[in-house]
Biopython code that builds the backbone (N, CA, C, O; Angstrom):
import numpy as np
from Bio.PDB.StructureBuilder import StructureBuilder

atoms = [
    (1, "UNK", "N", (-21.860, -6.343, -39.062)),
    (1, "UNK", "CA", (-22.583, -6.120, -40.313)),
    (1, "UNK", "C", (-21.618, -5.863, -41.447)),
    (1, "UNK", "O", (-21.900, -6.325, -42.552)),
    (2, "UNK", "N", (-20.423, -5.117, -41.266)),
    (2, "UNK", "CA", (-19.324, -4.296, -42.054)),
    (2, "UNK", "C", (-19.443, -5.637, -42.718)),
    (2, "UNK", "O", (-19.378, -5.647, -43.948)),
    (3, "UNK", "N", (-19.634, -6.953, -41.973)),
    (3, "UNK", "CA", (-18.495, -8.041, -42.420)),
    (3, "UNK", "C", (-18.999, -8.499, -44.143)),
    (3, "UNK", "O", (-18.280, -8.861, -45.074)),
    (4, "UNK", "N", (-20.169, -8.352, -44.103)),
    (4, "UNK", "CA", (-20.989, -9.482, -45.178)),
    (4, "UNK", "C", (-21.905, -10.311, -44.485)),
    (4, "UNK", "O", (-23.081, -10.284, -44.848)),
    (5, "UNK", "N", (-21.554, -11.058, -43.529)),
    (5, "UNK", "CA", (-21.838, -11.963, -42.907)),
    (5, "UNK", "C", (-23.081, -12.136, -42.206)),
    (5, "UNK", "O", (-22.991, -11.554, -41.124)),
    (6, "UNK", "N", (-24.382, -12.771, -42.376)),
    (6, "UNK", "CA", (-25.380, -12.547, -41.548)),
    (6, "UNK", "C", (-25.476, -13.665, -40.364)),
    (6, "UNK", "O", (-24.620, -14.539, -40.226)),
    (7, "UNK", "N", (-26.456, -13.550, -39.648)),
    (7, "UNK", "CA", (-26.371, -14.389, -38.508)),
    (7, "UNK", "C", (-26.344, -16.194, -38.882)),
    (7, "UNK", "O", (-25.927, -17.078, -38.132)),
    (8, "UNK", "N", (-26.915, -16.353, -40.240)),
    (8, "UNK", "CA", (-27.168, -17.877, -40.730)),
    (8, "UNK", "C", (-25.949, -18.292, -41.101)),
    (8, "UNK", "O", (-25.931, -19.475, -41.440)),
    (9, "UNK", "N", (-24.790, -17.653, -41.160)),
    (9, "UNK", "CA", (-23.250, -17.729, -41.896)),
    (9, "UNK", "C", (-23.449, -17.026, -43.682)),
    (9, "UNK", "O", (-22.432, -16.809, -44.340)),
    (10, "UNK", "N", (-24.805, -16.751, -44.253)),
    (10, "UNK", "CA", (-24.811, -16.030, -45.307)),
    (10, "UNK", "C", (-24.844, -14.701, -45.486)),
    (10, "UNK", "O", (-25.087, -13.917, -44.569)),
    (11, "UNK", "N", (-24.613, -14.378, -46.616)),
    (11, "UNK", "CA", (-24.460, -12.940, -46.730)),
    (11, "UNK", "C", (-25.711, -12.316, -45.635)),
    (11, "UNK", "O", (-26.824, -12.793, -45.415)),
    (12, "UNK", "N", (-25.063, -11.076, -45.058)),
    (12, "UNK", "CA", (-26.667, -10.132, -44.451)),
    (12, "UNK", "C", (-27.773, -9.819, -45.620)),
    (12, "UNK", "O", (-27.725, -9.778, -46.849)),
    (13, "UNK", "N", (-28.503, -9.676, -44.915)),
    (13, "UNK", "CA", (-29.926, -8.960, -45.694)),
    (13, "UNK", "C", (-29.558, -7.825, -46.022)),
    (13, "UNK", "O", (-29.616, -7.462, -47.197)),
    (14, "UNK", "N", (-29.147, -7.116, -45.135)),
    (14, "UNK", "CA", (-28.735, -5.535, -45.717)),
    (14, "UNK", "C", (-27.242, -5.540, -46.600)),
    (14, "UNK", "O", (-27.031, -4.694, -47.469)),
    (15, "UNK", "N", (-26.471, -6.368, -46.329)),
    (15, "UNK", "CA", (-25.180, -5.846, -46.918)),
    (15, "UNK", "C", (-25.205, -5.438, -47.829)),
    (15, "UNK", "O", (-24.378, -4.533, -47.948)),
    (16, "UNK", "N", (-26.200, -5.762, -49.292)),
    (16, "UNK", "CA", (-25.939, -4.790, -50.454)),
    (16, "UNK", "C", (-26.019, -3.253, -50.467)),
    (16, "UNK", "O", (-25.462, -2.436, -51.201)),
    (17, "UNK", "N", (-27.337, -3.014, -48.886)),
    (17, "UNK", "CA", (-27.702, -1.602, -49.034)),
    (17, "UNK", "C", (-26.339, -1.125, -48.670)),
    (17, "UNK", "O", (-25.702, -0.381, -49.415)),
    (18, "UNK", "N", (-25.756, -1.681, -47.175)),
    (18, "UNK", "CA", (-24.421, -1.429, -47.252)),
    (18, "UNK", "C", (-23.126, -1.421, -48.106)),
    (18, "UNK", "O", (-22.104, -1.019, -47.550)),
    (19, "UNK", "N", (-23.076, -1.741, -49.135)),
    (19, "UNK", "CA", (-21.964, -1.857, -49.705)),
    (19, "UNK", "C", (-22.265, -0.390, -50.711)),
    (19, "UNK", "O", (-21.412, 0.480, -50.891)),
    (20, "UNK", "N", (-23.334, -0.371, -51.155)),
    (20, "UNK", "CA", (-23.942, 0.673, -52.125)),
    (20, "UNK", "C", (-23.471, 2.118, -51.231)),
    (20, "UNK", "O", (-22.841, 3.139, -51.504)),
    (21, "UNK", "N", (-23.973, 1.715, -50.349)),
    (21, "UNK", "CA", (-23.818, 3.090, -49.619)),
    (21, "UNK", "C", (-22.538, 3.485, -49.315)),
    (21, "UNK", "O", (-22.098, 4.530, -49.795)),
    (22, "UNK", "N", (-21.706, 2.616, -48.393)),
    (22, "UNK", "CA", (-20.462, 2.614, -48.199)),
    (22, "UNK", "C", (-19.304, 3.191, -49.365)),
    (22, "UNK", "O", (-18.439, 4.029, -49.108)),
    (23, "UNK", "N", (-19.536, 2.466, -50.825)),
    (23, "UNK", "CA", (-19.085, 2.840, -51.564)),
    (23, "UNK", "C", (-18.908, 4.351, -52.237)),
    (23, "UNK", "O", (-17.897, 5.041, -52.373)),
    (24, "UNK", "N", (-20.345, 4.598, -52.617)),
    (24, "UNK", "CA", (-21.097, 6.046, -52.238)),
    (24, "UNK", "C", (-20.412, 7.060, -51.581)),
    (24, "UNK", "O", (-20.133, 8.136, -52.110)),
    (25, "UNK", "N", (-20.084, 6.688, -50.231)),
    (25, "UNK", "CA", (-19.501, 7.520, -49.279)),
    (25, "UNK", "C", (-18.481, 7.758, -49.558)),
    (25, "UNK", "O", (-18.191, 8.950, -49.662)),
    (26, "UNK", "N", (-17.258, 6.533, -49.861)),
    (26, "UNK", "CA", (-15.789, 6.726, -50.208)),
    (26, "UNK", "C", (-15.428, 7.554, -51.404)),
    (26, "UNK", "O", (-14.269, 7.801, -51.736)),
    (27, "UNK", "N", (-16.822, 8.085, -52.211)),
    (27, "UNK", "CA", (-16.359, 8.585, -53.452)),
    (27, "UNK", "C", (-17.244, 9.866, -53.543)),
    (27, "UNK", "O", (-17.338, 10.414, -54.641)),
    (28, "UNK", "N", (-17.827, 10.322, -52.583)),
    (28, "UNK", "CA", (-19.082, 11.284, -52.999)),
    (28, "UNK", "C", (-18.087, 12.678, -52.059)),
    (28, "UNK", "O", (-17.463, 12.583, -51.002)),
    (29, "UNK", "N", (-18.232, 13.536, -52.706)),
    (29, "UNK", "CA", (-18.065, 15.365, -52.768)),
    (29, "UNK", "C", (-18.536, 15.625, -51.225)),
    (29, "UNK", "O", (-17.755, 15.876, -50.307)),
    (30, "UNK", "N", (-20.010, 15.515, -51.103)),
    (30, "UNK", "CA", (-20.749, 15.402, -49.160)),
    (30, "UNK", "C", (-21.611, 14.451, -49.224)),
    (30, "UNK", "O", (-22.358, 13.969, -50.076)),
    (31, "UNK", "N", (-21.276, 14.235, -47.828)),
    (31, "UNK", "CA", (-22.123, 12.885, -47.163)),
    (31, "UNK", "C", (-23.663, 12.716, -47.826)),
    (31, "UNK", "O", (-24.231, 11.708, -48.246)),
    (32, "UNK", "N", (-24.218, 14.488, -47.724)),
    (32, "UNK", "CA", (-26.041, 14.492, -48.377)),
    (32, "UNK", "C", (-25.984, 13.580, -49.584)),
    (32, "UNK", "O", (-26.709, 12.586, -49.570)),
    (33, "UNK", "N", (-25.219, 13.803, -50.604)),
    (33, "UNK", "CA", (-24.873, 13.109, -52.021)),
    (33, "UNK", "C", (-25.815, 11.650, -51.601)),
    (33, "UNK", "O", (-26.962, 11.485, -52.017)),
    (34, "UNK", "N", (-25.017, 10.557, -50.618)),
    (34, "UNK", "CA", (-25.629, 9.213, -50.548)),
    (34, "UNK", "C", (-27.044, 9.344, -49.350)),
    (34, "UNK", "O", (-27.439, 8.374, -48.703)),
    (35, "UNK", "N", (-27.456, 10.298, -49.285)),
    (35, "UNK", "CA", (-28.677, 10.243, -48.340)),
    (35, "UNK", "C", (-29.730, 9.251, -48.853)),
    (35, "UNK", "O", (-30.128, 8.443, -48.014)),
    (36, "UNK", "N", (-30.270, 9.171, -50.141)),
    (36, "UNK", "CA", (-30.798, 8.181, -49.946)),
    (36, "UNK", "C", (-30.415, 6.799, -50.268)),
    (36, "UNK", "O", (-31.168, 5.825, -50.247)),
    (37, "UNK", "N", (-29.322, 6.812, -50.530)),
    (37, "UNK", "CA", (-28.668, 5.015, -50.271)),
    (37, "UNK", "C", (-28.719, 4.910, -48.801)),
    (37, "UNK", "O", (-29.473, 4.038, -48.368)),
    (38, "UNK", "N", (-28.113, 5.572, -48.007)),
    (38, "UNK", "CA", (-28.532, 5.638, -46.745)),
    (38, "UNK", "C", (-30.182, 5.508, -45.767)),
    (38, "UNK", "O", (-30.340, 4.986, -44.664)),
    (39, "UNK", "N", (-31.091, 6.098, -46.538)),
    (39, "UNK", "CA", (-32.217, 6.087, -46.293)),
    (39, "UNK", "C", (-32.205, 4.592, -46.921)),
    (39, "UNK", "O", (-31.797, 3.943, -45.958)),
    (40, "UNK", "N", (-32.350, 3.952, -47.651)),
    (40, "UNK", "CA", (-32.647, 2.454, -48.295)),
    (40, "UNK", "C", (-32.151, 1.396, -47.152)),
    (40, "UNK", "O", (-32.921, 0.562, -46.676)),
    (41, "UNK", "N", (-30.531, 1.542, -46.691)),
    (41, "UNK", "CA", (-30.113, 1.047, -45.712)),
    (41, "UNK", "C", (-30.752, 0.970, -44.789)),
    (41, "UNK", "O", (-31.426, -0.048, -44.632)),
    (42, "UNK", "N", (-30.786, 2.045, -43.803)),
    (42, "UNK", "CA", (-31.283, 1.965, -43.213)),
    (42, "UNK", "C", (-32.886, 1.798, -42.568)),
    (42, "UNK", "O", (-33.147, 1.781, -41.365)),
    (43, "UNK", "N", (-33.914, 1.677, -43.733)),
    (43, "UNK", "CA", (-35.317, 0.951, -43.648)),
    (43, "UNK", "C", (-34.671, -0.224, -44.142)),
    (43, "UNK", "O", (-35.586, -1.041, -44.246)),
    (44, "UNK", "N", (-33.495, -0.820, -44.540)),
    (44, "UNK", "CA", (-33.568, -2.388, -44.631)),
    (44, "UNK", "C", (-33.471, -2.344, -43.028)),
    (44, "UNK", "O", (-34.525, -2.310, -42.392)),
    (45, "UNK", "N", (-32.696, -2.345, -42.606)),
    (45, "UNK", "CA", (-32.015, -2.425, -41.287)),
    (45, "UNK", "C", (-33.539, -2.459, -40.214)),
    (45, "UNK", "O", (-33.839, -3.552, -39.733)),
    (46, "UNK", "N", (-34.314, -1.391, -39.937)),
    (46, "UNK", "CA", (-35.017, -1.335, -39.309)),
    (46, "UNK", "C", (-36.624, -0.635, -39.634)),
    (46, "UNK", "O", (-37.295, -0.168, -38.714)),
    (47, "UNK", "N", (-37.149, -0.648, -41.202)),
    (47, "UNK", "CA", (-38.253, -1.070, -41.808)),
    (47, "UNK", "C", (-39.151, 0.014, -41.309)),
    (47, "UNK", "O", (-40.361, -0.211, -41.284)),
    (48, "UNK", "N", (-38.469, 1.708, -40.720)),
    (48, "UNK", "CA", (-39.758, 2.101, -39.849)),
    (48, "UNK", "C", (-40.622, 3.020, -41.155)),
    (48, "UNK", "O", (-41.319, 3.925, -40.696)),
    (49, "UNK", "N", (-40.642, 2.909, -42.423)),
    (49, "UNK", "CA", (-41.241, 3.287, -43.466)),
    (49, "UNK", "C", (-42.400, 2.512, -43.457)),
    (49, "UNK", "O", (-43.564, 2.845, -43.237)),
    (50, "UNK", "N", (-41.885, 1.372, -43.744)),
    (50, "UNK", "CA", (-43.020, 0.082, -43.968)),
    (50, "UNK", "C", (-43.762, -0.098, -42.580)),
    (50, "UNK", "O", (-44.710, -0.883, -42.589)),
    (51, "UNK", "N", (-43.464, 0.500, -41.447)),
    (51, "UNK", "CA", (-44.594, 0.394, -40.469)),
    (51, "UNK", "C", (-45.261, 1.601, -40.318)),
    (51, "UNK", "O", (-46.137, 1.859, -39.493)),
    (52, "UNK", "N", (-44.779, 2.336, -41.188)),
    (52, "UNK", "CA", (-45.472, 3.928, -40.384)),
    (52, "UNK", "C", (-46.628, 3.438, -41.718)),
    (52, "UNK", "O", (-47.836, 3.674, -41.687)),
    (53, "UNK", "N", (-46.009, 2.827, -42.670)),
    (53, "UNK", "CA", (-46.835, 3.043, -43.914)),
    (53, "UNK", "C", (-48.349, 1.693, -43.758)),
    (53, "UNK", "O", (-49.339, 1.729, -44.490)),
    (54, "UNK", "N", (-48.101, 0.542, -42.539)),
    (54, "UNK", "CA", (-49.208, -0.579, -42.385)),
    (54, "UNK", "C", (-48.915, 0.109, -41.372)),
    (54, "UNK", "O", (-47.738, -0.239, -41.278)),
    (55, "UNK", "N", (-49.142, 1.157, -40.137)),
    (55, "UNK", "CA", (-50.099, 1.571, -39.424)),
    (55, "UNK", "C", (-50.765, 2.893, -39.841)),
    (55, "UNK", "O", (-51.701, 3.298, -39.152)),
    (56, "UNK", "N", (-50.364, 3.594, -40.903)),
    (56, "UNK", "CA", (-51.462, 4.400, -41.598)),
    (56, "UNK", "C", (-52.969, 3.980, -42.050)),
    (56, "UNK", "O", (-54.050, 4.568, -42.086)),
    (57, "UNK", "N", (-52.391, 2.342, -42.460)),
    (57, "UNK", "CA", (-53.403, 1.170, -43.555)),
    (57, "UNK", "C", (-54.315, 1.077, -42.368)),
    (57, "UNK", "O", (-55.452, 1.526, -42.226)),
    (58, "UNK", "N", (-53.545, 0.382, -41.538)),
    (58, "UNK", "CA", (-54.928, -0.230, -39.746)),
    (58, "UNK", "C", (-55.626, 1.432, -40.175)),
    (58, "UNK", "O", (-56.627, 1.776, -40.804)),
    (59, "UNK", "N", (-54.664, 2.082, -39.566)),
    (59, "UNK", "CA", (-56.047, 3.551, -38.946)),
    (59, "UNK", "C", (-57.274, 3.655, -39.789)),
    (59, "UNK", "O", (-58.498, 3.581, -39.679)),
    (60, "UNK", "N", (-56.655, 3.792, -40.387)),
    (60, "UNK", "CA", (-58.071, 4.056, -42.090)),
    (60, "UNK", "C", (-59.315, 3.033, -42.415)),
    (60, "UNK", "O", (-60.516, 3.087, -42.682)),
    (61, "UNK", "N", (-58.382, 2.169, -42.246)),
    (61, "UNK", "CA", (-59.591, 0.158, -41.992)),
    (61, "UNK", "C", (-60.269, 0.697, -40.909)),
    (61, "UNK", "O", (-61.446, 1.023, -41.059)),
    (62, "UNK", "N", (-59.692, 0.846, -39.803)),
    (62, "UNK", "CA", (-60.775, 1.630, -38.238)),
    (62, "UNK", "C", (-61.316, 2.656, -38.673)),
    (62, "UNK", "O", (-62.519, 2.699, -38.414)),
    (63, "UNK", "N", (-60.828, 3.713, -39.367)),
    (63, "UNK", "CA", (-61.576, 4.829, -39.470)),
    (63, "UNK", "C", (-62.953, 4.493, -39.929)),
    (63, "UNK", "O", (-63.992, 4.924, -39.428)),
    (64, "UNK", "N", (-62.807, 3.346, -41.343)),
    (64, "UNK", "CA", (-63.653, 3.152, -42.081)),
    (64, "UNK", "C", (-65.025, 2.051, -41.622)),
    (64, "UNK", "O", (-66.236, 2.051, -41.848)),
    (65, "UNK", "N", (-64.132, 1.218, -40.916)),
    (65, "UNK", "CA", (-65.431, 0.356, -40.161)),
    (65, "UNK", "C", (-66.361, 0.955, -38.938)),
    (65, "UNK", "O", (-67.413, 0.551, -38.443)),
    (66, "UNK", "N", (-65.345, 2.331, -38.607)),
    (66, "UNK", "CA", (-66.286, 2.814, -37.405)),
    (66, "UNK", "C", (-67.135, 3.676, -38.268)),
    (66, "UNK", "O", (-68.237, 3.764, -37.727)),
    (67, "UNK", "N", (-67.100, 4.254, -39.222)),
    (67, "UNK", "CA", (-67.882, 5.200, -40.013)),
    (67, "UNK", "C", (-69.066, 4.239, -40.777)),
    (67, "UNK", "O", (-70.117, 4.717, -41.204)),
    (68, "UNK", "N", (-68.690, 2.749, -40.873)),
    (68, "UNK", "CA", (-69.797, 2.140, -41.428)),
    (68, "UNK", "C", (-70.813, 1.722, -40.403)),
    (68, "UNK", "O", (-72.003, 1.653, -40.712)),
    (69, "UNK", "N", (-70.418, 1.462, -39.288)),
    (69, "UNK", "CA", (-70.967, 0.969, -37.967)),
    (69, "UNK", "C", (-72.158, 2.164, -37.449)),
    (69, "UNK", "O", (-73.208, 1.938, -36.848)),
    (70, "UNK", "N", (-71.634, 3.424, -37.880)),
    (70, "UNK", "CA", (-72.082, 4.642, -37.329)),
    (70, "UNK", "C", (-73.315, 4.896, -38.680)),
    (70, "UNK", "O", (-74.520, 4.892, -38.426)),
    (71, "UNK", "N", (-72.930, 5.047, -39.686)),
    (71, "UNK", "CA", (-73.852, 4.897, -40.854)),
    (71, "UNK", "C", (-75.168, 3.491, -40.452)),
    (71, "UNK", "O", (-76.362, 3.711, -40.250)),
    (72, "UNK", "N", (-74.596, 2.322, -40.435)),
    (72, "UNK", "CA", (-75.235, 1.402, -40.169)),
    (72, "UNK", "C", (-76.555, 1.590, -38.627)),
    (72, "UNK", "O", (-77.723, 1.234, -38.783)),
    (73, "UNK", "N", (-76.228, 1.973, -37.757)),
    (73, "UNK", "CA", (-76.446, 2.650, -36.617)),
    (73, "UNK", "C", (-77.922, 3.923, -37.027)),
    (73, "UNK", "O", (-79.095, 4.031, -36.668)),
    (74, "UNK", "N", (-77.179, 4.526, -37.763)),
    (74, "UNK", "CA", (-78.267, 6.019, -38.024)),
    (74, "UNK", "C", (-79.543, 5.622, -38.827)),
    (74, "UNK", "O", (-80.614, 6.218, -38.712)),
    (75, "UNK", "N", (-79.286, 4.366, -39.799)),
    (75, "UNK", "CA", (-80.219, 4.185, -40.232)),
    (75, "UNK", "C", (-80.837, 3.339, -39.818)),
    (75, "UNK", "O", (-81.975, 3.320, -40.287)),
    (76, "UNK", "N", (-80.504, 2.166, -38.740)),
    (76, "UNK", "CA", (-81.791, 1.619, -38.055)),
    (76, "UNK", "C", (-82.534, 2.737, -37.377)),
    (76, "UNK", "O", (-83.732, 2.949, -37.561)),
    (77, "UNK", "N", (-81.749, 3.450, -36.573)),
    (77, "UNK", "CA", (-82.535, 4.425, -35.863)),
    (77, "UNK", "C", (-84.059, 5.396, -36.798)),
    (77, "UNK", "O", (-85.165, 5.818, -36.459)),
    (78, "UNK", "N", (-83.287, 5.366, -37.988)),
    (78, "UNK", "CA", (-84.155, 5.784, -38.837)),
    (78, "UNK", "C", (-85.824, 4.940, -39.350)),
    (78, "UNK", "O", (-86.938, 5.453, -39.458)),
    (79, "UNK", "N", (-85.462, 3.764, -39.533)),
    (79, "UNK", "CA", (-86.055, 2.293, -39.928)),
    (79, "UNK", "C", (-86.669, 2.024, -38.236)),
    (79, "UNK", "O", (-87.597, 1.225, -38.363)),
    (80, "UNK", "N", (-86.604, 2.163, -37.660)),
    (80, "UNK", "CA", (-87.554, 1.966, -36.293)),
    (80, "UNK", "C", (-88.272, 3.417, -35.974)),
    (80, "UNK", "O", (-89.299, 3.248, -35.317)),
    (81, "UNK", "N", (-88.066, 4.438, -36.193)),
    (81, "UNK", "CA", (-89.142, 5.723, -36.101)),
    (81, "UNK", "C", (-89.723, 5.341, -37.031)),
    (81, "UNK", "O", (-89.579, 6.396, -37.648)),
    (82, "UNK", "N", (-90.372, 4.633, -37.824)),
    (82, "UNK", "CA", (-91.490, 4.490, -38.737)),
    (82, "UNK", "C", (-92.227, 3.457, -38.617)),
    (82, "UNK", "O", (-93.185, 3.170, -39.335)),
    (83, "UNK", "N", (-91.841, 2.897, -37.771)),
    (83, "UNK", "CA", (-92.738, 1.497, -37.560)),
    (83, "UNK", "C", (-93.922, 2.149, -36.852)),
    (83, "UNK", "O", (-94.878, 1.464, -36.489)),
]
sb = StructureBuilder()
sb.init_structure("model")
sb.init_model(0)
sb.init_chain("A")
sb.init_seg("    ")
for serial, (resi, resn, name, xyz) in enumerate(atoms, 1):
    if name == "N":
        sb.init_residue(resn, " ", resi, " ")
    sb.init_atom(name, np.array(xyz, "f"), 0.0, 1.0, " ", f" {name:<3s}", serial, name[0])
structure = sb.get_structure()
């Protein structure tokens, strides 16, 4: 990764986060200083923000279709005691 180099022979996807950061590091007082160039890097690298953040999205879509299903549900029950 250090190199630049991604697997296609072009630059990596991450190398800018890397270079930002890297740089960061060679010049910063403590490591905390580049924490979040580091944090950026590393969700390029392995994205687990963007999944925690589309499996929050699913739960809530389920939460919400089972709560309509259940709504939907109470009121037939309702709509057939009156017949």
């Amino acid at each position: 990764m250090a190199s630049g180099w991604g697997i296609t022979g072009n630059k990596g996807r991450c190398y800018d986060f890397w270079t930002d950061f890297s740089e960061c590091m060679s010049r910063c007082r403590e490591p905390k200083d580049c924490s979040l160039l580091r944090e950026d890097y590393l969700e390029c690298l392995h994205h687990s923000k963007e999944y925690q953040r589309r499996n929050r999205i699913y739960k809530e879509e389920q939460r919400q279709i089972r709560a309509a299903a259940r709504k939907a549900q109470k009121g037939e029950e309702k709509s057939e005691g009156h017949h």
